[in-house]
C-alpha positions in Angstrom: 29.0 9.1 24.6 27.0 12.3 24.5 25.3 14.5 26.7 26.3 11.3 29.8 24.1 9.0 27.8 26.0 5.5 26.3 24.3 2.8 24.3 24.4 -0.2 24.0 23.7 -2.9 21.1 22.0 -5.9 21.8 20.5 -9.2 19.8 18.4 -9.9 22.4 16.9 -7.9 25.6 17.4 -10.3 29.0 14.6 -10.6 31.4 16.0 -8.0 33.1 16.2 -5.0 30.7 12.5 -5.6 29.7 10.6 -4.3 32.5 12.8 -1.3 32.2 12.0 -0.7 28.3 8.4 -1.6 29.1 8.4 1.6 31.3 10.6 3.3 29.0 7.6 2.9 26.8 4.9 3.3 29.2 6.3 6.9 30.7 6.4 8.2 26.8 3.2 6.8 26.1 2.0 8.3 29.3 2.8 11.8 27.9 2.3 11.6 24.2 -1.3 10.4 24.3 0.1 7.5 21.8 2.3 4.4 21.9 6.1 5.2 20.2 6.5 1.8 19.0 4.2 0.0 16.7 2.3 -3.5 17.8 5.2 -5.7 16.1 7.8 -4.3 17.6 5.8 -3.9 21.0 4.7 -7.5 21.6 8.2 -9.1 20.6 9.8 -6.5 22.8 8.1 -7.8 25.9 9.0 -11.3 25.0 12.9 -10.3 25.0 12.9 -9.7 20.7 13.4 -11.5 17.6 15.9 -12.9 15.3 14.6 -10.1 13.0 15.6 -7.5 15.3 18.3 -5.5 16.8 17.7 -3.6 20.0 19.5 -0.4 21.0 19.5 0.7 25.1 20.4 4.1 26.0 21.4 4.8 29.4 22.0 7.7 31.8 25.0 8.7 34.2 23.1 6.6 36.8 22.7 3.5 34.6 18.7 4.4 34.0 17.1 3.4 30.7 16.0 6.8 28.8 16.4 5.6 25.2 15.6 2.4 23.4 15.7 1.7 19.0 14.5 -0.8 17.4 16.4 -1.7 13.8 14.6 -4.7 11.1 17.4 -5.5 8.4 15.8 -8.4 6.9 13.9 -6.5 4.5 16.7 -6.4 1.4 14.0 -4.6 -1.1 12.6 -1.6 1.5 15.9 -1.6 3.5 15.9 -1.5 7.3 12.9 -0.5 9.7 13.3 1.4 12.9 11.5 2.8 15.6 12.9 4.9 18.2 11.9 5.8 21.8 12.9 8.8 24.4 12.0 9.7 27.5 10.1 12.4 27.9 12.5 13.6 30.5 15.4 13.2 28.5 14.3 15.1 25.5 16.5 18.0 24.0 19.4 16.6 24.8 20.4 15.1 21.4 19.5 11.6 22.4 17.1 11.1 19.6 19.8 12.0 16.9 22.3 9.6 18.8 20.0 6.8 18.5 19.2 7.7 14.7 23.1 7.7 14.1 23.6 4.5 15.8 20.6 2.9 13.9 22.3 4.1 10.4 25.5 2.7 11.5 23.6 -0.8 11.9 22.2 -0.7 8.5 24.3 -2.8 6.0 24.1 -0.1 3.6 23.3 2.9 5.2 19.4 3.0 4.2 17.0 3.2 6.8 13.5 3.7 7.4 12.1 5.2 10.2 9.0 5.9 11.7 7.4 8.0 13.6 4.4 7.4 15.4 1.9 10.9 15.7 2.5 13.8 13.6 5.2 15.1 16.1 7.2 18.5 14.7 10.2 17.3 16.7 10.4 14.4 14.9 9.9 15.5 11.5 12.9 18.0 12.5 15.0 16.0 13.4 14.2 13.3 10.5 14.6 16.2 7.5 17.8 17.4 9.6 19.4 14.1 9.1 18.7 13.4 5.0 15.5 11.4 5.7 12.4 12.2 3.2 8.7 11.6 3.8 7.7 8.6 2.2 4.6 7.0 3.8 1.7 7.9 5.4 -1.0 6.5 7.8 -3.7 7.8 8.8 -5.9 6.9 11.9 -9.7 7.2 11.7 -12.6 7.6 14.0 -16.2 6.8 14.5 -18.9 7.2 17.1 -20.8 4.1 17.5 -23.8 5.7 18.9 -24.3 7.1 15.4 -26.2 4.8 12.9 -24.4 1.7 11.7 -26.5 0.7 8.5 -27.3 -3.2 8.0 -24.6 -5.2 6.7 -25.4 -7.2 3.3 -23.0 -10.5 3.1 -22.8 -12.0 -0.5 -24.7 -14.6 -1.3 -23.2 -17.8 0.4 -21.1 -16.8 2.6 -21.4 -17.1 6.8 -19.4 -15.0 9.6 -18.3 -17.3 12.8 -15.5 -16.7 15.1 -12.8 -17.4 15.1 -11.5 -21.0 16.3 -7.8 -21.6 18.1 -6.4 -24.3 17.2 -8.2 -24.7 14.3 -8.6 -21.8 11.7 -5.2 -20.7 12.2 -3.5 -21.4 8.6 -6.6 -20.5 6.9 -5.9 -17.5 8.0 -2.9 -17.2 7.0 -3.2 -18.2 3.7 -6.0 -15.8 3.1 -3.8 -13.0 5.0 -1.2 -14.0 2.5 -3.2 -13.7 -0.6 -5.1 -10.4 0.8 -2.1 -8.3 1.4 0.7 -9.1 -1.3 1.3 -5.5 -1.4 1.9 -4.9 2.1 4.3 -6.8 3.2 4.5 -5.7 7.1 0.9 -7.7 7.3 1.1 -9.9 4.3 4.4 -11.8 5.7 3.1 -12.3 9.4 4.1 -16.2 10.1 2.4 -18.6 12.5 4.9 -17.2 15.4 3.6 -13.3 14.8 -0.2 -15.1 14.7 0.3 -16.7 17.8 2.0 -13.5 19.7 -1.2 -11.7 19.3 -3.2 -14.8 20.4 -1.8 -14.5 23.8 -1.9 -11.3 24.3 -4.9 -10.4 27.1 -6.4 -8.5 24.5 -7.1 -10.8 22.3 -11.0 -12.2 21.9 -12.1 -15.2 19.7 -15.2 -13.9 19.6 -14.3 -10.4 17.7 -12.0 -12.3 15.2 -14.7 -12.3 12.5 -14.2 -15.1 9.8 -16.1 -14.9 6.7 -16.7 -18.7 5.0 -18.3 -19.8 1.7 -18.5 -23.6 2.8 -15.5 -24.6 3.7 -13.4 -22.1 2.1 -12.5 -19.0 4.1 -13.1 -16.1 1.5 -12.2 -13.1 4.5 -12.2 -12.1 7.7 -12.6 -8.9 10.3 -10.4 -8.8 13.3 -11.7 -6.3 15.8 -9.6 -5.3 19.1 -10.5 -3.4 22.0 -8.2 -1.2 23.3 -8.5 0.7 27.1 -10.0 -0.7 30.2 -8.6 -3.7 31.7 -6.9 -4.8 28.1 -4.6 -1.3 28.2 -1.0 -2.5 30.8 -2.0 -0.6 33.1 -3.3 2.7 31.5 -6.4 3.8 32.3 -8.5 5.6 29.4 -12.1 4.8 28.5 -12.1 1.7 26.1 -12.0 2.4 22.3 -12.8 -0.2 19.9 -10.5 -1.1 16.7 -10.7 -2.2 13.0 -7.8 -4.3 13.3 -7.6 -6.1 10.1 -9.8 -6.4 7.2 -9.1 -8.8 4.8 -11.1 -10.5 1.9 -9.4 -13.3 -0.9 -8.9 -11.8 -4.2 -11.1 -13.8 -5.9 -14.2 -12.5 -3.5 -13.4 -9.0 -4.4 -15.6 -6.8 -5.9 -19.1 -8.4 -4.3 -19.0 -5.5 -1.4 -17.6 -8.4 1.3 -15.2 -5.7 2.6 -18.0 -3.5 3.6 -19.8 -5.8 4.8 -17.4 -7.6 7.0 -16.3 -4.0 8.2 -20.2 -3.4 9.7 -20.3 -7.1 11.1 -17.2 -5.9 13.1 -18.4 -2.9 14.4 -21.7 -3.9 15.0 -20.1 -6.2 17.3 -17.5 -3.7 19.0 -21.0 -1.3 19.5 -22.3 -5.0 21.2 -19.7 -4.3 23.4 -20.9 -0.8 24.8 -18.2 0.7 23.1 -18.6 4.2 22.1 -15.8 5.2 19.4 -14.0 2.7 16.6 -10.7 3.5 15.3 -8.9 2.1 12.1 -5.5 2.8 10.9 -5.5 2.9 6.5 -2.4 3.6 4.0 -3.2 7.7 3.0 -3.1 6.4 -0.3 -5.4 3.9 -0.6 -8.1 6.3 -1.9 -10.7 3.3 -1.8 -10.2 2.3 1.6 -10.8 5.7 2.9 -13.4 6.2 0.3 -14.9 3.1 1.9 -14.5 4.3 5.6 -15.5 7.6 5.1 -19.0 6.8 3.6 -19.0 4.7 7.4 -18.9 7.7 9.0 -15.0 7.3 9.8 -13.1 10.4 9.8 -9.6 11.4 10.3 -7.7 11.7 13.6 -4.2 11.1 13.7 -1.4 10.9 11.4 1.9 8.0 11.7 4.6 9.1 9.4 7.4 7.1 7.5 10.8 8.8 7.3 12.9 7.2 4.4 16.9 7.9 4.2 
């Protein structure tokens, strides 16, 4: 115990606990203009967790939930993820470094990654103070979409439809798979961590993009709108997304990923949206370079904290 707060470790959150994390999450959101956890970690959290995850719950005096961590250890190359979550009323009490403590002590051999979402100086702090060491970088980019969108030019047989449930769903996959090799937080997503995002009231068939040379699926553009009536609650004018852009190795190099990225926000601009958002690794130069001749610019900055 320190400072009156305990915590506790669990496997998996009970039906109970979750609407009291989901504020937890909510109230910090609330007041940091951005979401502490990221969308992995946030969807299996308000379906109780996942065998890949191990939950922390940090308590006050009166039994009220101010803390919550989330620790991945299934990644035996990177070492353990984590993401961590205070409330902002229980700030500067030392209840971050407790949770980053406990999370170390959960990791089999005392590596851990950490991330912290927003370019926050406390958190930096209290990373450097505790041996962690920058190590990666995303960046979140913005666009108006009143300003000109120029005409997208698709290769030469290739057709965009939407997406289809039930149907394209390991096509995806594979092509997911095969597009992302070197990221493994989106190359590995299973049909489980597809189907999550299915269900969530967000989710829109119709601005999942798929890009099809007969019947091979060669790439796709997932769009997402965040705000509105899709937000939990939080009301903010709605802001259109990039989600993910992907295109099969073998179509690379025919401009499919530009293309697919104008089908996709020609359609969130469909929408009366007014602003896209993407977020890109800060070191894949020709990403950027590809989303800053789009008119995207950067806004925000997620940082990963490696110990």
């Amino acid at each position: 115990m320190t400072s009156g707060f305990t915590i506790e470790a669990r496997p998996r959150l009970d039906s109970d606990t979750v609407p009291d994390l989901v504020a937890l999450v909510e109230r910090a959101t609330e007041r940091d203009g951005l979401r502490p956890l990221s969308e992995h970690v946030w969807l299996h959290l308000k379906e109780g967790g996942d065998e890949r995850g191990q939950h922390l719950i940090a308590r006050s005096r009166d039994g009220d939930v101010v803390g919550y961590a989330h620790i991945d250890v299934t990644d035996e190359v990177e070492g353990p993820s984590a993401e961590v979550v205070v409330d902002p009323d229980a700030r500067r009490h030392g209840l971050g470094r407790q949770l980053v403590q406990e999370l170390i002590g959960h990791s089999p051999d005392g590596r851990l990654r950490l991330w912290a979402h927003g370019e926050h100086a406390g958190a930096a702090e209290l990373a450097t103070s505790m041996g962690f060491t920058r190590a990666r970088v995303l960046w979140q980019m913005r666009r108006s979409l009143y300003s000109p969108l120029p005409r997208p030019s698709l290769p030469k047989g290739v057709v965009i439809r939407p997406f289809r449930v039930g149907h394209d769903e390991q096509a995806w996959l594979e092509v997911n798979t095969r597009a992302f090799t070197h990221l493994p937080d989106q190359g590995q997503w299973t049909r489980a961590d597809l189907d999550l995002r299915i269900h969530e009231p967000w989710f829109a068939a119709d601005g999942f993009l798929m890009a099809w040379r007969e019947d091979r699926l060669v790439g796709f553009h997932w769009t997402k709108v965040h705000g509105g009536t899709f937000h939990d609650g939080h009301q903010h004018p709605p802001i259109g997304e990039v989600y993910v852009v992907g295109v099969d190795p073998d179509e690379r190099g025919r401009g499919l990923g530009r293309a697919l990225t104008l089908v996709g926000l020609r359609h969130l601009r469909a929408l009366d949206l007014s602003q896209a958002m993407l977020y890109v690794d800060a070191t894949n130069t020709n990403a950027i370079s590809l989303y800053e001749g789009l008119g995207f610019v950067r806004w925000d900055t997620d940082v990963l904290f490696r110990r």
